[in-house]
N, CA, C and O atoms as CSV, one atom per row, in Angstrom:
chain,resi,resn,atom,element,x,y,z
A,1,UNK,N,N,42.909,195.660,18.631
A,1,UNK,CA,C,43.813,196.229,19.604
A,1,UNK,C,C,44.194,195.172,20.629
A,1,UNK,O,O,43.349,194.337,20.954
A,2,UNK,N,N,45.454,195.156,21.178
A,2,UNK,CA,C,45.772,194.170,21.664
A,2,UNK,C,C,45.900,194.710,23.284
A,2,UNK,O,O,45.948,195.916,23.526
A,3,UNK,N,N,45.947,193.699,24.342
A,3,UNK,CA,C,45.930,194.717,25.921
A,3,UNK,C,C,47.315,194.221,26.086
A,3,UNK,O,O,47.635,193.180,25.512
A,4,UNK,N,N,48.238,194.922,26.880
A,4,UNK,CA,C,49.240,195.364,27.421
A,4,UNK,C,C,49.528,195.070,28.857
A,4,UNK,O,O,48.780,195.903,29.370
A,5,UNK,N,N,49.989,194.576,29.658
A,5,UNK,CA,C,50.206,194.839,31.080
A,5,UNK,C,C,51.373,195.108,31.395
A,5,UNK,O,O,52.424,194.473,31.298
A,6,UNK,N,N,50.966,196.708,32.020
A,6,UNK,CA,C,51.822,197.876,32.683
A,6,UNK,C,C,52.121,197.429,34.144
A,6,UNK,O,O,51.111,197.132,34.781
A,7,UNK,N,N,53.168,197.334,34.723
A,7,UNK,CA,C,53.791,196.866,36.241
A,7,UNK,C,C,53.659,198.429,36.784
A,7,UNK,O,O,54.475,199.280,36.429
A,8,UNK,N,N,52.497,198.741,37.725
A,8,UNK,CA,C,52.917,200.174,38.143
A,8,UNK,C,C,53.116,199.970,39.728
A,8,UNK,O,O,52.708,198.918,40.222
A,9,UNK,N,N,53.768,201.004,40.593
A,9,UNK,CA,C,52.984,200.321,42.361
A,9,UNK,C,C,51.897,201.153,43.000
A,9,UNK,O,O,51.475,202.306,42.902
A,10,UNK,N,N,51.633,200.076,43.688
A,10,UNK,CA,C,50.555,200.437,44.306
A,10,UNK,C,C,50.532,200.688,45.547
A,10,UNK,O,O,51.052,199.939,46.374
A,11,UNK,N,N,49.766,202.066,45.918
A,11,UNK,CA,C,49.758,202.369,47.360
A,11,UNK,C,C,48.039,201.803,47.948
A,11,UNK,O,O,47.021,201.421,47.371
A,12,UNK,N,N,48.462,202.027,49.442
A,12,UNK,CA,C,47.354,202.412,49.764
A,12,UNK,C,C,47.207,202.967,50.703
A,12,UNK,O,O,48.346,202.724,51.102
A,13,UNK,N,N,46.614,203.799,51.830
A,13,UNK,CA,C,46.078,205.164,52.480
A,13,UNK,C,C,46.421,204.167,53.376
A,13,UNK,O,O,46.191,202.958,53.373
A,14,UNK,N,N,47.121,205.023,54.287
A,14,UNK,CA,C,47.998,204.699,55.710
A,14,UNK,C,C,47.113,204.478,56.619
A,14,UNK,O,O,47.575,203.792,57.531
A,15,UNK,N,N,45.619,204.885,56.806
A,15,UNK,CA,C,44.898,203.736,57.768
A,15,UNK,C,C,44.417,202.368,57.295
A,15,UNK,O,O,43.825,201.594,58.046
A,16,UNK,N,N,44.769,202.032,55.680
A,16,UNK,CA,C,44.352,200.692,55.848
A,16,UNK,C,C,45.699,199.623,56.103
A,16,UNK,O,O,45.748,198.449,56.469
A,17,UNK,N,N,46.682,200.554,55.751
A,17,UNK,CA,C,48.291,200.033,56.104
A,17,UNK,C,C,48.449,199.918,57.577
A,17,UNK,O,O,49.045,199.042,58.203
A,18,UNK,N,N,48.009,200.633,57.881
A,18,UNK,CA,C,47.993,200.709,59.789
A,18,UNK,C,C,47.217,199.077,60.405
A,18,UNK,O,O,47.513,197.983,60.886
A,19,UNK,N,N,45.941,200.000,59.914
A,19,UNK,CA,C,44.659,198.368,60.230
A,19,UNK,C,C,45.138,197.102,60.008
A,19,UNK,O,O,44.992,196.226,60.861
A,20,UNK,N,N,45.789,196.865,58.783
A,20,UNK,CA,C,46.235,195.701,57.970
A,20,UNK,C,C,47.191,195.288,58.964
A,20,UNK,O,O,47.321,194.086,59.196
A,21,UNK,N,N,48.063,196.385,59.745
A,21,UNK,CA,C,49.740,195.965,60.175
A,21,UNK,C,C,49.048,195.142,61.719
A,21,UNK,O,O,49.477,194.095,62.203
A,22,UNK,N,N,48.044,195.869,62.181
A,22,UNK,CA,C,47.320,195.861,63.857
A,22,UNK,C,C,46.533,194.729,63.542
A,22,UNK,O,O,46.148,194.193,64.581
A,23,UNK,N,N,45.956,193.884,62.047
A,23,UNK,CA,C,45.155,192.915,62.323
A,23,UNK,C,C,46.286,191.697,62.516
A,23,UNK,O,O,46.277,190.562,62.992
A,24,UNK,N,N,47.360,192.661,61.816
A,24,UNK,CA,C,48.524,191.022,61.858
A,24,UNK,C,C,49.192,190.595,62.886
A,24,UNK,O,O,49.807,189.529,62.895
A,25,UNK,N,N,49.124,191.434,63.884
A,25,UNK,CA,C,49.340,191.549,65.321
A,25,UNK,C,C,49.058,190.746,66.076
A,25,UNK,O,O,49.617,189.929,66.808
A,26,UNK,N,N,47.424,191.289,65.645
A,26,UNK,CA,C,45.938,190.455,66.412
A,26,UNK,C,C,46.131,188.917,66.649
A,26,UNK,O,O,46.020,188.124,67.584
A,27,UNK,N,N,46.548,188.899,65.048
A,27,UNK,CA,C,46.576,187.316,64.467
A,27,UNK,C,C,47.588,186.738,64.852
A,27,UNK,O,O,47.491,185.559,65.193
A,28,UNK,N,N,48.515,187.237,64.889
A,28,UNK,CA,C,50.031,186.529,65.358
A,28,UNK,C,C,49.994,186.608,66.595
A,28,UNK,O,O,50.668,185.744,67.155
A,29,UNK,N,N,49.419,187.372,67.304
A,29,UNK,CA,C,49.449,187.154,69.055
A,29,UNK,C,C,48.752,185.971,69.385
A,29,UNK,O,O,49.056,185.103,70.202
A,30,UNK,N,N,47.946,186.043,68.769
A,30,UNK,CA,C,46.574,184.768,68.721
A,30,UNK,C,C,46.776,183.446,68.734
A,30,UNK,O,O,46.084,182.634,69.348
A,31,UNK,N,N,48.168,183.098,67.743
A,31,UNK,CA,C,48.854,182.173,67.098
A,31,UNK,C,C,49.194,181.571,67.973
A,31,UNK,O,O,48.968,180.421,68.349
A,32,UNK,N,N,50.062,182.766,68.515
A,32,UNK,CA,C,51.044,182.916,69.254
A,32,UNK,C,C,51.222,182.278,70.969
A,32,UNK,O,O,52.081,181.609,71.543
A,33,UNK,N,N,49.814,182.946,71.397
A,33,UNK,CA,C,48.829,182.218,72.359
A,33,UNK,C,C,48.992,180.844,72.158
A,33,UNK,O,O,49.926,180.268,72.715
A,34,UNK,N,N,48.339,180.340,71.556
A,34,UNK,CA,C,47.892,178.877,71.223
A,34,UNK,C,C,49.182,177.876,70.732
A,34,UNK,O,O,49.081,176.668,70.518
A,35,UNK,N,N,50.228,178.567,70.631
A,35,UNK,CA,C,51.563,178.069,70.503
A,35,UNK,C,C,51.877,177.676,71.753
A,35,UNK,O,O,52.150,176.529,72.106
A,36,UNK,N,N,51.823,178.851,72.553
A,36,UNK,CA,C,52.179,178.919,73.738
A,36,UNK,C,C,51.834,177.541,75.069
A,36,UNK,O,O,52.524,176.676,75.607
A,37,UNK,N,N,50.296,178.010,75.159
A,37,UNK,CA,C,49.030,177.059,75.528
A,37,UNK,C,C,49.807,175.202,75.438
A,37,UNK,O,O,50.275,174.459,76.301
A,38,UNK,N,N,49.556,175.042,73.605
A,38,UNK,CA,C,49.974,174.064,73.566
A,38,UNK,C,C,51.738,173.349,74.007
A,38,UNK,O,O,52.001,172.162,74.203
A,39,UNK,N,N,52.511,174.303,74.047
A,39,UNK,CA,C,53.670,173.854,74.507
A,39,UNK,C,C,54.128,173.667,76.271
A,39,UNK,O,O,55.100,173.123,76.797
A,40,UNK,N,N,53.257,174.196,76.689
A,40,UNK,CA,C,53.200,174.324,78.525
A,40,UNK,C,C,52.252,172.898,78.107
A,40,UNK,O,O,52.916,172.003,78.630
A,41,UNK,N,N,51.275,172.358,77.563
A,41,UNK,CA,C,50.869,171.134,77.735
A,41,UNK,C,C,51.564,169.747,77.529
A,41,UNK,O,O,51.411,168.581,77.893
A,42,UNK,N,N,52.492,170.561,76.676
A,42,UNK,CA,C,53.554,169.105,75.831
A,42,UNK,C,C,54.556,168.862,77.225
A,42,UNK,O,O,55.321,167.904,77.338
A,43,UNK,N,N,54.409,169.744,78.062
A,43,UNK,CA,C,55.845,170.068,78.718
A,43,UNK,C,C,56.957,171.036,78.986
A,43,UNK,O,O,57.813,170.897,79.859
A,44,UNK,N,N,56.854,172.011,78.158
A,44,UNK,CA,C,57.646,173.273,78.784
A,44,UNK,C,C,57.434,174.009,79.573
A,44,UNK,O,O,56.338,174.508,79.829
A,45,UNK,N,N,58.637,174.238,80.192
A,45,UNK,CA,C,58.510,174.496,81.420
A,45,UNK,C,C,57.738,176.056,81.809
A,45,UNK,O,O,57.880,177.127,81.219
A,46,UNK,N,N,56.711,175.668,83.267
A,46,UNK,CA,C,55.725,176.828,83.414
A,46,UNK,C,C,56.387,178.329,83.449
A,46,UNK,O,O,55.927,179.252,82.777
A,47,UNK,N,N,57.658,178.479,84.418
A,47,UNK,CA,C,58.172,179.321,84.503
A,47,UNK,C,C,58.919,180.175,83.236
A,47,UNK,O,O,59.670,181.121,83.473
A,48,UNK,N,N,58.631,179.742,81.946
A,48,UNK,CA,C,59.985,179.959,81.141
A,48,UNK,C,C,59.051,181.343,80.364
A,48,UNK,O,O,57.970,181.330,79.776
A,49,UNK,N,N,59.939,182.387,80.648
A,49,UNK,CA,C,59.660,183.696,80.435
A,49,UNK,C,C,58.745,183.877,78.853
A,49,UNK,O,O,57.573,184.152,78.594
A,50,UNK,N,N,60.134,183.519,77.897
A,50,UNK,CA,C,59.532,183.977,76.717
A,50,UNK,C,C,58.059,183.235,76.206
A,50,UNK,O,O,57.609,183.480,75.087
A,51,UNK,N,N,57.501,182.485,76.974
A,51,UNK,CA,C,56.017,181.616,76.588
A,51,UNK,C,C,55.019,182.302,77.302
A,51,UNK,O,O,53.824,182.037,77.177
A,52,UNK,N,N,55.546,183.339,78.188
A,52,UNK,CA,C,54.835,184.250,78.850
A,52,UNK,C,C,54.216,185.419,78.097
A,52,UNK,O,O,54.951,186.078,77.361
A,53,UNK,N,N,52.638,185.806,78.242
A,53,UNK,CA,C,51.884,186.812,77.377
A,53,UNK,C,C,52.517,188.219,77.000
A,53,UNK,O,O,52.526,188.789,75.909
A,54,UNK,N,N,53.112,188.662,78.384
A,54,UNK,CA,C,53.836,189.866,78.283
A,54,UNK,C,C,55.023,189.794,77.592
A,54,UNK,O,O,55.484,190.837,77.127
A,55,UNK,N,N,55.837,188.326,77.378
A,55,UNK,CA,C,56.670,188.320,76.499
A,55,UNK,C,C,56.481,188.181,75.378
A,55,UNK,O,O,56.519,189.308,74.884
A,56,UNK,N,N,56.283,187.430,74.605
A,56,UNK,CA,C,55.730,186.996,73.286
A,56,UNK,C,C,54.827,188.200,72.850
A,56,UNK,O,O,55.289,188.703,71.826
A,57,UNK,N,N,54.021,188.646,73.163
A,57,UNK,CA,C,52.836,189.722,72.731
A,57,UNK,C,C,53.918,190.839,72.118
A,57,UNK,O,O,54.048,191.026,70.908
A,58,UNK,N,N,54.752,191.624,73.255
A,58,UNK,CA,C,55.445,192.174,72.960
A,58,UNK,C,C,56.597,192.383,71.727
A,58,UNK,O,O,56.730,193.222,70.836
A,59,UNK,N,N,57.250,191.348,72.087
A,59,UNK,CA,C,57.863,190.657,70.704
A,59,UNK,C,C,57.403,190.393,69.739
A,59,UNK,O,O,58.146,190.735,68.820
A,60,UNK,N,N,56.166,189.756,69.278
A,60,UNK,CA,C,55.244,189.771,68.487
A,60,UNK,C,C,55.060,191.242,67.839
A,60,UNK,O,O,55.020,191.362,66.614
A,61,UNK,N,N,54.970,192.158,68.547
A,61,UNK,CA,C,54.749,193.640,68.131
A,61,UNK,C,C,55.904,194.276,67.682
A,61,UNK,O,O,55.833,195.185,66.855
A,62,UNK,N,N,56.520,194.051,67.952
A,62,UNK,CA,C,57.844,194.625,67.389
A,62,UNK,C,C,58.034,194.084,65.733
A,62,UNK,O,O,58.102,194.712,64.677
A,63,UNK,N,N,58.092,192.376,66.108
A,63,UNK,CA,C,58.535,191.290,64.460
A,63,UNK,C,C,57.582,192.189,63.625
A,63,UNK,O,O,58.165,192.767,62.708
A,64,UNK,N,N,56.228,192.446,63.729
A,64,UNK,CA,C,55.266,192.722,62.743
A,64,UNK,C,C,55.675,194.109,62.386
A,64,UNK,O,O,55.879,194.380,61.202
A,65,UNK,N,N,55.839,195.193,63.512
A,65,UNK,CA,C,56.382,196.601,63.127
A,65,UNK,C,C,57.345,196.370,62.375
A,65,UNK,O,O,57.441,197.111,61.397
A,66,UNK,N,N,58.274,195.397,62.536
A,66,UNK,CA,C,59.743,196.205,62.183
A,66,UNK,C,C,59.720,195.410,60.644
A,66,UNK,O,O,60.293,195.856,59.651
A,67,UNK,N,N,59.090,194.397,60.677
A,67,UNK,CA,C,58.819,193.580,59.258
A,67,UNK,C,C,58.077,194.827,58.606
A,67,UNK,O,O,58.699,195.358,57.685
A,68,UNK,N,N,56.973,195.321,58.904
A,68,UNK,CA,C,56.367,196.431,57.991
A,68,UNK,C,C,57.481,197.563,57.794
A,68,UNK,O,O,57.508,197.959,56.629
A,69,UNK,N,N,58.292,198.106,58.536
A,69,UNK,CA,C,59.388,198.940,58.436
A,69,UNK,C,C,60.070,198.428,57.128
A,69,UNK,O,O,60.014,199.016,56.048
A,70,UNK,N,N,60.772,197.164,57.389
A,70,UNK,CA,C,61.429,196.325,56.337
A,70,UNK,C,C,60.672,196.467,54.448
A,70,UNK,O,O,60.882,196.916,53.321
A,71,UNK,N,N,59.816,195.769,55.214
A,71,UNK,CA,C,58.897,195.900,53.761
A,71,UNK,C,C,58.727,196.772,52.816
A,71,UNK,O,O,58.715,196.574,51.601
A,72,UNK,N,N,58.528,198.246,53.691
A,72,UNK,CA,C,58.297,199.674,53.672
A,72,UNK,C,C,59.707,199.713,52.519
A,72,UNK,O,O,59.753,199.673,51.289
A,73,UNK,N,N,60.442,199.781,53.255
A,73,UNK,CA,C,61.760,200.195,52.344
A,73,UNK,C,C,62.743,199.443,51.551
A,73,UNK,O,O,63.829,199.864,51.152
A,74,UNK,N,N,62.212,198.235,51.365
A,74,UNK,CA,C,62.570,197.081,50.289
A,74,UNK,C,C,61.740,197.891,49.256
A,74,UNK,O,O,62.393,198.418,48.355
A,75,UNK,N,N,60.577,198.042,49.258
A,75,UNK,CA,C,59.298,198.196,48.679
A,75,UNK,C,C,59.644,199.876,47.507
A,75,UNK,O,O,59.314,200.129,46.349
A,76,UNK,N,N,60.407,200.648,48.523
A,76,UNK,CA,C,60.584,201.827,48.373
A,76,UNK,C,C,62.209,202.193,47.337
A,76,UNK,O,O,62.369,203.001,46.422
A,77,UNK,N,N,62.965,201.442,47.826
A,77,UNK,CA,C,64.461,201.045,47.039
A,77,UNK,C,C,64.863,200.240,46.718
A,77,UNK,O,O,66.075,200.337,46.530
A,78,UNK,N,N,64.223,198.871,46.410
A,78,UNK,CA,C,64.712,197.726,45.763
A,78,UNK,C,C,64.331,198.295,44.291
A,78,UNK,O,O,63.405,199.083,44.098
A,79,UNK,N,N,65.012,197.882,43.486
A,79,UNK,CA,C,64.820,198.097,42.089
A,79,UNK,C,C,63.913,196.805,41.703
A,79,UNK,O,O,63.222,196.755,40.685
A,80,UNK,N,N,64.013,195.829,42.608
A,80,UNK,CA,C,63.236,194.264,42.161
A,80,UNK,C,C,62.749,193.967,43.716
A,80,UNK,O,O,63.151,192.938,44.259
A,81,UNK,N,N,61.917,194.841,44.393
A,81,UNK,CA,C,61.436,194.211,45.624
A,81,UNK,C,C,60.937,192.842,45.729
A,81,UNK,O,O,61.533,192.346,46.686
A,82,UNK,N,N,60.158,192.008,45.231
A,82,UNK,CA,C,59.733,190.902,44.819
A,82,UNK,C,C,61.006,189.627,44.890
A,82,UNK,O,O,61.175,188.655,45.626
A,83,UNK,N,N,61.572,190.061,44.020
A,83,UNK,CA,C,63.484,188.979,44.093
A,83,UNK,C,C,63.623,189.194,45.587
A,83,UNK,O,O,63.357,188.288,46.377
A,84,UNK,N,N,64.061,190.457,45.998
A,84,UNK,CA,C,64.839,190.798,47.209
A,84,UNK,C,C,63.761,190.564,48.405
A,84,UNK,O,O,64.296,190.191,49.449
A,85,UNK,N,N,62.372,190.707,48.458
A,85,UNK,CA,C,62.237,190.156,49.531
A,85,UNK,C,C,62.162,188.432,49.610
A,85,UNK,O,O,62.707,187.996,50.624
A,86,UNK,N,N,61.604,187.444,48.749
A,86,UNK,CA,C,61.746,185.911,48.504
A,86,UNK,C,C,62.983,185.317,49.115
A,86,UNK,O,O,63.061,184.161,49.530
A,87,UNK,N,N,64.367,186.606,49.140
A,87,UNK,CA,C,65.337,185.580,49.876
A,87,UNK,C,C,65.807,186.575,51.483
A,87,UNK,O,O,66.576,186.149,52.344
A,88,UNK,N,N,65.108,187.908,51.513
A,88,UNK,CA,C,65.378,188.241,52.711
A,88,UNK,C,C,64.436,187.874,53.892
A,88,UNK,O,O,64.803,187.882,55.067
A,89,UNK,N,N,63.017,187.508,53.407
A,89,UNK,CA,C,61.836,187.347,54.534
A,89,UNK,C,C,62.481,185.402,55.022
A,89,UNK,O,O,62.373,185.138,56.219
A,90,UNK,N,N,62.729,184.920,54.632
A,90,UNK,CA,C,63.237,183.589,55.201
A,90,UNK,C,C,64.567,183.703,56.132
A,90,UNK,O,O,64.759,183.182,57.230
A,91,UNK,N,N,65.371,184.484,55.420
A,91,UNK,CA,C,66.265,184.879,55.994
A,91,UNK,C,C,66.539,185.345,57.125
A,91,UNK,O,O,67.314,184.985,58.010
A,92,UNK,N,N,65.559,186.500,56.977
A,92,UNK,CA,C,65.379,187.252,58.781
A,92,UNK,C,C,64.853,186.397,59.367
A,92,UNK,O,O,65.313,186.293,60.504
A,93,UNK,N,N,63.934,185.572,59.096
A,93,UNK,CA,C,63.212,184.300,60.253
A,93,UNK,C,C,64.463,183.498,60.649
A,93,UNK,O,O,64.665,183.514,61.863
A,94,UNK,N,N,65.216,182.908,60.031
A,94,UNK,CA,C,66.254,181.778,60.518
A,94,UNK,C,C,67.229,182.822,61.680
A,94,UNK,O,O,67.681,182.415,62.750
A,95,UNK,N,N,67.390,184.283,61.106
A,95,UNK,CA,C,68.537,184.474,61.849
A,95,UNK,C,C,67.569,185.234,63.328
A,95,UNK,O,O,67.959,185.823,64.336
A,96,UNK,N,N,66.497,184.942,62.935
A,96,UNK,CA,C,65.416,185.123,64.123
A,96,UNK,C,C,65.481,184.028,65.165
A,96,UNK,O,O,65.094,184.016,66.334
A,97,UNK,N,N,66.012,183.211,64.503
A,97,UNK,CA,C,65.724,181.724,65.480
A,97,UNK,C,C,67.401,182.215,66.560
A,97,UNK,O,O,67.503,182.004,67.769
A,98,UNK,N,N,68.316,182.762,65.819
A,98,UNK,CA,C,69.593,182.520,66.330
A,98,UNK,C,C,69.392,182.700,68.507
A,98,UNK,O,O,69.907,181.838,69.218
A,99,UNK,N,N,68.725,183.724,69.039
A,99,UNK,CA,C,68.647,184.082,70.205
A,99,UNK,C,C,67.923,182.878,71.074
A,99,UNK,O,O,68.180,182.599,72.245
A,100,UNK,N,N,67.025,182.278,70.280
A,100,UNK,CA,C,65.928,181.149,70.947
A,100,UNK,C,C,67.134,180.258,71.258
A,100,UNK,O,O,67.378,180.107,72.455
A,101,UNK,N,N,67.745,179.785,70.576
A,101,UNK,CA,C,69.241,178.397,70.786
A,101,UNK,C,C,69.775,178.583,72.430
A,101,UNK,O,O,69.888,177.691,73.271
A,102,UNK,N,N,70.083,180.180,72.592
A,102,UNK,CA,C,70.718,179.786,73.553
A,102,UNK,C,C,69.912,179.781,74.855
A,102,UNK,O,O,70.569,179.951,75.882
A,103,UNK,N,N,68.454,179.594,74.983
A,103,UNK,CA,C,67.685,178.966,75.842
A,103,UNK,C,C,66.830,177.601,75.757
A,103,UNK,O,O,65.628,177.474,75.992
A,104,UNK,N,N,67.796,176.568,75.345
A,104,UNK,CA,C,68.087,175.123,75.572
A,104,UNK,C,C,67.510,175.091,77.058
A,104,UNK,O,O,66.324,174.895,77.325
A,105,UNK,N,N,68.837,175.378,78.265
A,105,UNK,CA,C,68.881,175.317,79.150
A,105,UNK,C,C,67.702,175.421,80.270
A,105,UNK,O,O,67.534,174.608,81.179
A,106,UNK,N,N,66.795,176.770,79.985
A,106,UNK,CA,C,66.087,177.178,80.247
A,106,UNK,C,C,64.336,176.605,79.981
A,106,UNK,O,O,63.428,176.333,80.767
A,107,UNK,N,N,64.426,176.602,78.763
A,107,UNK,CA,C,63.240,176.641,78.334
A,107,UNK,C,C,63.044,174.695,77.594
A,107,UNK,O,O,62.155,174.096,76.988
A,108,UNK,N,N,64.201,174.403,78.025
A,108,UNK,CA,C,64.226,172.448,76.953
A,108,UNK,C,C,63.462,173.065,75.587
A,108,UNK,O,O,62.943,174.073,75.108
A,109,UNK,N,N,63.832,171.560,75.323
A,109,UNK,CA,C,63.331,171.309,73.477
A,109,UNK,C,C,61.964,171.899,73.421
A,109,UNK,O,O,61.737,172.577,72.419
A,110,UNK,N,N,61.052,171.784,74.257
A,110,UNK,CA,C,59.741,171.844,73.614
A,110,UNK,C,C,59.443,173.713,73.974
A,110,UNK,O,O,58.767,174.223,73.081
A,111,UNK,N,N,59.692,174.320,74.668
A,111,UNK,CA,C,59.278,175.431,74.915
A,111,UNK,C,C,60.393,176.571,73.695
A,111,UNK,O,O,60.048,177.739,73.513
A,112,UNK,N,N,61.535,176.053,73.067
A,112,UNK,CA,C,62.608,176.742,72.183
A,112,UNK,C,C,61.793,175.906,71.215
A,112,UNK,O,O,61.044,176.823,70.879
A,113,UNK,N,N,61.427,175.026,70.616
A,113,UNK,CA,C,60.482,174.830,69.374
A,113,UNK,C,C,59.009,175.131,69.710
A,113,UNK,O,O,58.273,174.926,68.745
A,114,UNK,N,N,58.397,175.551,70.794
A,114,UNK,CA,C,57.455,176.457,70.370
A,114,UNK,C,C,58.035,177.867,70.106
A,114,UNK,O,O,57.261,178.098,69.177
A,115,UNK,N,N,58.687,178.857,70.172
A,115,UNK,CA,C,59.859,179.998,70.116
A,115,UNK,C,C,59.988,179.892,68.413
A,115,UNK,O,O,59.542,180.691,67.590
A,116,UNK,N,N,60.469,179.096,68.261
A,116,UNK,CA,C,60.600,178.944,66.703
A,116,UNK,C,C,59.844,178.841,65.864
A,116,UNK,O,O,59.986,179.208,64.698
A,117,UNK,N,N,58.878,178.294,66.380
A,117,UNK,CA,C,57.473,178.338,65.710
A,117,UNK,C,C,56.357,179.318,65.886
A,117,UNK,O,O,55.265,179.126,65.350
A,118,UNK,N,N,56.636,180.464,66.698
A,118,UNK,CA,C,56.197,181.912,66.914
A,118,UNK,C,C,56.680,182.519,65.872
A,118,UNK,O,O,55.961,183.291,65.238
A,119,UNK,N,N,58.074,182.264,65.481
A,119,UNK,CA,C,58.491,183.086,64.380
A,119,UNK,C,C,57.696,182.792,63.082
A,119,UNK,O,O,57.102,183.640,62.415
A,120,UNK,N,N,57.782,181.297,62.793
A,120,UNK,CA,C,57.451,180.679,61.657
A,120,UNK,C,C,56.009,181.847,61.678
A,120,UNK,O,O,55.863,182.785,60.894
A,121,UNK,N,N,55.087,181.467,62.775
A,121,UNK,CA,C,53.792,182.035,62.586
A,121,UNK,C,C,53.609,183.276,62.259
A,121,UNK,O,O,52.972,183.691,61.291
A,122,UNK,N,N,54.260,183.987,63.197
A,122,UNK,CA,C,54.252,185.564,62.846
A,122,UNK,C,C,54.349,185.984,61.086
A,122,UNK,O,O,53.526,186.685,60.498
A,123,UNK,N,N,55.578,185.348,60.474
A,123,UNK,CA,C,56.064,185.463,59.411
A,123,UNK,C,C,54.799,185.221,58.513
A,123,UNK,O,O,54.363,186.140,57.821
A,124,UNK,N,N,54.186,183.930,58.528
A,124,UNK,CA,C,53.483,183.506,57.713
A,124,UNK,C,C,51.881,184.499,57.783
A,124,UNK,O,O,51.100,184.475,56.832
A,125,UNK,N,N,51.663,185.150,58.791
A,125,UNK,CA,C,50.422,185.864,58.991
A,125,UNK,C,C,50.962,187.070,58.063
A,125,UNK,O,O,50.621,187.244,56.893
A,126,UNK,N,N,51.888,187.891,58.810
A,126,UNK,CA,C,52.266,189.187,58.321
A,126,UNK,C,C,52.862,188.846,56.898
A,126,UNK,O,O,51.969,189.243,56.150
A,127,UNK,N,N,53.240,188.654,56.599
A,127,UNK,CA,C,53.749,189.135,55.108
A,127,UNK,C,C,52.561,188.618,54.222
A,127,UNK,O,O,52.830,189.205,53.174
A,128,UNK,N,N,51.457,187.922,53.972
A,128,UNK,CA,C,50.215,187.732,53.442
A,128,UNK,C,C,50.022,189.489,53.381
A,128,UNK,O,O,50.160,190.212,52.395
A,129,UNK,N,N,49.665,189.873,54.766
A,129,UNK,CA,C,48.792,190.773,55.220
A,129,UNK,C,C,49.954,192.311,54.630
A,129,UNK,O,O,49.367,193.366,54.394
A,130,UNK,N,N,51.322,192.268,54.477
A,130,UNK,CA,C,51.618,193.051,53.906
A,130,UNK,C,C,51.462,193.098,52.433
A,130,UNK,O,O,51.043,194.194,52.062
A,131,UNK,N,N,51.642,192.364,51.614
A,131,UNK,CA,C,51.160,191.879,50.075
A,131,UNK,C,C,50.212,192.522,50.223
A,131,UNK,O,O,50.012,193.416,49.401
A,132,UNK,N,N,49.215,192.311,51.377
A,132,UNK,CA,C,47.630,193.050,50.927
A,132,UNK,C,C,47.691,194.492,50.853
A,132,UNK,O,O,47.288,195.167,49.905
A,133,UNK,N,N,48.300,194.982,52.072
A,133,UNK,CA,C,48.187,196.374,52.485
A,133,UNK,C,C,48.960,197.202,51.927
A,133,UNK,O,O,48.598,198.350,51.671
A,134,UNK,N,N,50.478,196.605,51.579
A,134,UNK,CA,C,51.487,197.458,51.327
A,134,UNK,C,C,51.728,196.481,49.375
A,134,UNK,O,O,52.646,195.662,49.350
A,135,UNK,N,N,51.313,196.577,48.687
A,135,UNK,CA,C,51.608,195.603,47.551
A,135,UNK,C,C,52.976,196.255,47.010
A,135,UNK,O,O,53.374,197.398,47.233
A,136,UNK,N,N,53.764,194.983,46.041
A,136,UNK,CA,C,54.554,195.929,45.495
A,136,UNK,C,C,54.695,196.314,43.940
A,136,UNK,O,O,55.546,196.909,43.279
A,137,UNK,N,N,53.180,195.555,43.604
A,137,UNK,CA,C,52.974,196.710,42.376
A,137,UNK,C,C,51.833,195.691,42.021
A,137,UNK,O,O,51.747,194.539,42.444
A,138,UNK,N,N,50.810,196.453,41.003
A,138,UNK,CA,C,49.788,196.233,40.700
A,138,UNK,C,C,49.948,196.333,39.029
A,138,UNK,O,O,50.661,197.127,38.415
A,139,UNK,N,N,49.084,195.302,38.482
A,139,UNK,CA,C,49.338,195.169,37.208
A,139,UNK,C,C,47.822,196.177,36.462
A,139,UNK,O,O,46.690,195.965,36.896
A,140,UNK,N,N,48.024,196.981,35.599
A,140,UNK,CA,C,47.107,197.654,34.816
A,140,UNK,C,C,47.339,197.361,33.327
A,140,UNK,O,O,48.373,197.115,32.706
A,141,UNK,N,N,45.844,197.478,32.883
A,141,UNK,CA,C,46.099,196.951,31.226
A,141,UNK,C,C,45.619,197.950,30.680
A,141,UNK,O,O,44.626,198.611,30.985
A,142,UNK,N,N,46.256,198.047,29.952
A,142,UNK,CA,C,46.035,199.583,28.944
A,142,UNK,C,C,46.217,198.989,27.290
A,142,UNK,O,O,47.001,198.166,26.816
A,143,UNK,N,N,45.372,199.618,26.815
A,143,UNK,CA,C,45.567,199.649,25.583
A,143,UNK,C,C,47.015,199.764,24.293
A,143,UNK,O,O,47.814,200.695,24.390
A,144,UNK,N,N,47.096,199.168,23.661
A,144,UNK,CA,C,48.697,199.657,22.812
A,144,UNK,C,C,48.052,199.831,21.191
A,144,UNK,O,O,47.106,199.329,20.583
A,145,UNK,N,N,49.025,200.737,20.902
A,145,UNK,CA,C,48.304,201.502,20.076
A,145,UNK,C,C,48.373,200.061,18.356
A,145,UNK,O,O,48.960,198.980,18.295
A,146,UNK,N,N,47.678,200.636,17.507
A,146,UNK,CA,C,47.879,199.685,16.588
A,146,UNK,C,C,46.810,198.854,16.234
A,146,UNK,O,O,46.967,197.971,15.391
């Protein structure tokens, strides 16, 4: 008998989807921090809002919600979630960057490339951590007859 692999999806119970979404949070705030930290050392400037905890944290919470939102329903109506997210999760990051540009002025080079590199981070924590929590399909081997 030969084994087979069946593409089925896979759920899993909405408190470990929850936990999973709140550790990526954790982690990306964390990042996020230490992004921060290090770019007020390079030189950006002290005052500049978005390097501020209450800013970034916040924002941070939203990218990860609304990415799990995203995910959620790629996941749910893509006929090929897998294709369709590979060119939309890069995508939303670049056009993520578009708002950081126009605080040049404000924030100079080094505090708008730490900004950009909040995104990078966020991105790279959470979507691991959705693969884990939210997969979009799990392979099972079953038997074929014969």
């Amino acid at each position: 008998m030969s084994r087979v692999a069946e593409t089925l999806p896979s759920r899993r119970g909405p408190i470990m989807v929850a936990g999973g979404v709140f550790v990526a949070f954790l982690l990306s705030s964390l990042v996020n921090a230490l992004i921060a930290v290090l770019a007020h050392a390079l030189g950006a400037p002290e005052d500049f809002g978005p390097l501020e905890p209450s800013s970034y944290v916040f924002l941070t919470a939203l990218g990860v919600l609304g990415g799990s939102v995203g995910w959620t329903l790629v996941r749910r109506f893509s006929p090929d979630p897998e294709r369709l997210l590979r060119r939309l999760v890069p995508s939303v990051v670049v056009l993520s960057f578009v708002p950081d540009f126009f605080l040049f002025g404000e924030g100079e080079v080094t505090g708008v490339v730490a900004l950009l590199l909040m995104h990078v981070a966020v991105a790279v924590i959470a979507v691991p951590t959705y693969y884990r929590v939210m997969p979009l399909s799990s392979v099972r081997a079953t038997r074929s007859p014969g």
